[in-house]
N, C-alpha and C positions, 0 to 999 in steps of 0.2 A: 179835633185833637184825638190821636190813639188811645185807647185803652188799653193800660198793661194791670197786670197780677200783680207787679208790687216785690220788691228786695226781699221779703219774708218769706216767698209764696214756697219756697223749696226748706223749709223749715217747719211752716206749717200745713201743708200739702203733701210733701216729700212721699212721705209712705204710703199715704191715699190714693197719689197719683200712681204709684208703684204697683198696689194692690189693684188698681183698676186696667192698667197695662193688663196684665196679669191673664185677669177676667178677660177683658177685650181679645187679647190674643189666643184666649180658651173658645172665641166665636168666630175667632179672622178668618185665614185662609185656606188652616188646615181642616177647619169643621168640615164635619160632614153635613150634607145637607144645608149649608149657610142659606135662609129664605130671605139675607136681608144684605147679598151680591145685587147691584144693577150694573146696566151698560150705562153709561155715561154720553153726555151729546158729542162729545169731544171723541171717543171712540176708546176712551179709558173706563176700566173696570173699576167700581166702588162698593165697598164694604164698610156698614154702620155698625155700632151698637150704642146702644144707651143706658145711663143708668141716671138716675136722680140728676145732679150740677154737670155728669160727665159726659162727655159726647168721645167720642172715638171714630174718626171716618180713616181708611185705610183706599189710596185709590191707586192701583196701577197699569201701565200700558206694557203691550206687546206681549210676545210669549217667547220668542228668541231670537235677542235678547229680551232679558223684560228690565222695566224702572218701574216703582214707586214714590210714593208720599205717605206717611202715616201723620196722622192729627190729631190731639186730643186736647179738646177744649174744654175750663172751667169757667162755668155760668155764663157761657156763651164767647170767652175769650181763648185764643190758643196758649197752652201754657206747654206744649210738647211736639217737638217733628220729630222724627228719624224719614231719612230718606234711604233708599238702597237701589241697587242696579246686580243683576246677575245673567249669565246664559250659561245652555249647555255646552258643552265640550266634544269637539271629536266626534264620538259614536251617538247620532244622534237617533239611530235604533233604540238606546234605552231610555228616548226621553218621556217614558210613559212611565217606566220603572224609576227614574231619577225622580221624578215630581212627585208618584207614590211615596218615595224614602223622604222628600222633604216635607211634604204634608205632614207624615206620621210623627216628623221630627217636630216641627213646631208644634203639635199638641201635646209635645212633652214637655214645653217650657218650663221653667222655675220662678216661683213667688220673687228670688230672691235678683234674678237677671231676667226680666219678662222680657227680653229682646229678641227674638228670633227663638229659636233651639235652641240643646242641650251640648255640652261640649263634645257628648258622642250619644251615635245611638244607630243601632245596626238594623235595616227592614228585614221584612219578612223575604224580600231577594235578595240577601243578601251584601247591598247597597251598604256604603259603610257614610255617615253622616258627620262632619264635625265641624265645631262651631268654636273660635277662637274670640275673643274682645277684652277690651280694655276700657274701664270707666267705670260710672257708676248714672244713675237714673238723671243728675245733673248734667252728663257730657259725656260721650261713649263714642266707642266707634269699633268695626267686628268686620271680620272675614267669615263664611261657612263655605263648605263644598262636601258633595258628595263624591265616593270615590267606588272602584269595584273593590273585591280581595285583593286585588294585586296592588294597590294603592296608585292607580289610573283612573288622573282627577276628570269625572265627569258631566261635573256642573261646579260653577264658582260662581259667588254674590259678597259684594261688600256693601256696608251702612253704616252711618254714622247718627248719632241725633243726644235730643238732652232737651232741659226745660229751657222756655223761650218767653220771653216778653215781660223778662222780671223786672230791667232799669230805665 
């Protein structure tokens, strides 16, 4: 028989789970120095953290394009996906400076939308960052892209995710 979390688990988990996104996504992809990235047998990249009941594993393939899986299970069960898929665009001269500007952008997330980045955020190249979505930590789903000054989009990613294994 499966094990699920239970009708309530987004009631009384809700912000817990929120708050740990959060955290996790302050150690993912954007961190600097992450010691806790492996290569995977499958030839996909993974990224852990842990804390007490929470587990968060984030795993993705390719570089461009790329997909992911994000996971966070409570007391050993999954109670959280988002999946995403993004490449660069065009001018793939600036795919050093594009990934700089997304790094910097997802360690700017918010307590209150821990999915990805911030709705804007401009790097130190001038790389212009924005991150659109709709939902909430139950059910979501987001577009982001990096763009230059001129507003020439040069990188796009979409993801969707929310809590899983409630009924």
């Amino acid at each position: 028989m499966k094990r699920r979390i239970g009708l309530d688990f987004a009631k009384e988990h809700g912000v817990e789970l929120q708050a740990f996104l959060y955290e996790a996504a302050l150690h993912g992809y954007g961190s600097e120095g992450n010691v806790n990235d492996t290569e995977s047998d499958d030839g996909g990249t993974k990224i852990v953290y842990e804390r007490g009941d929470w587990r968060y594993s984030d795993k993705y393939f390719g570089g461009e394009p790329f997909s992911g899986l994000t996971v966070i299970r409570y007391k050993g069960i999954a109670c959280f996906t988002m999946t995403y898929w993004g490449k660069v665009m065009g001018m793939r001269a600036y795919k050093e400076k594009v990934y700089d500007c997304l790094q910097s952008a997802l360690m700017c997330v918010r307590p209150e939308h821990p999915w990805r980045g911030l709705n804007g955020f401009v790097s130190e190249h001038g790389l212009c960052y924005a991150n659109i979505w709709h939902g909430d930590i139950n059910e979501f789903s987001g577009q982001e892209k990096v763009a230059d000054l001129n507003d020439n989009c040069l990188y796009k990613a979409s993801y969707h995710g929310g809590i899983v294994n409630t009924f």
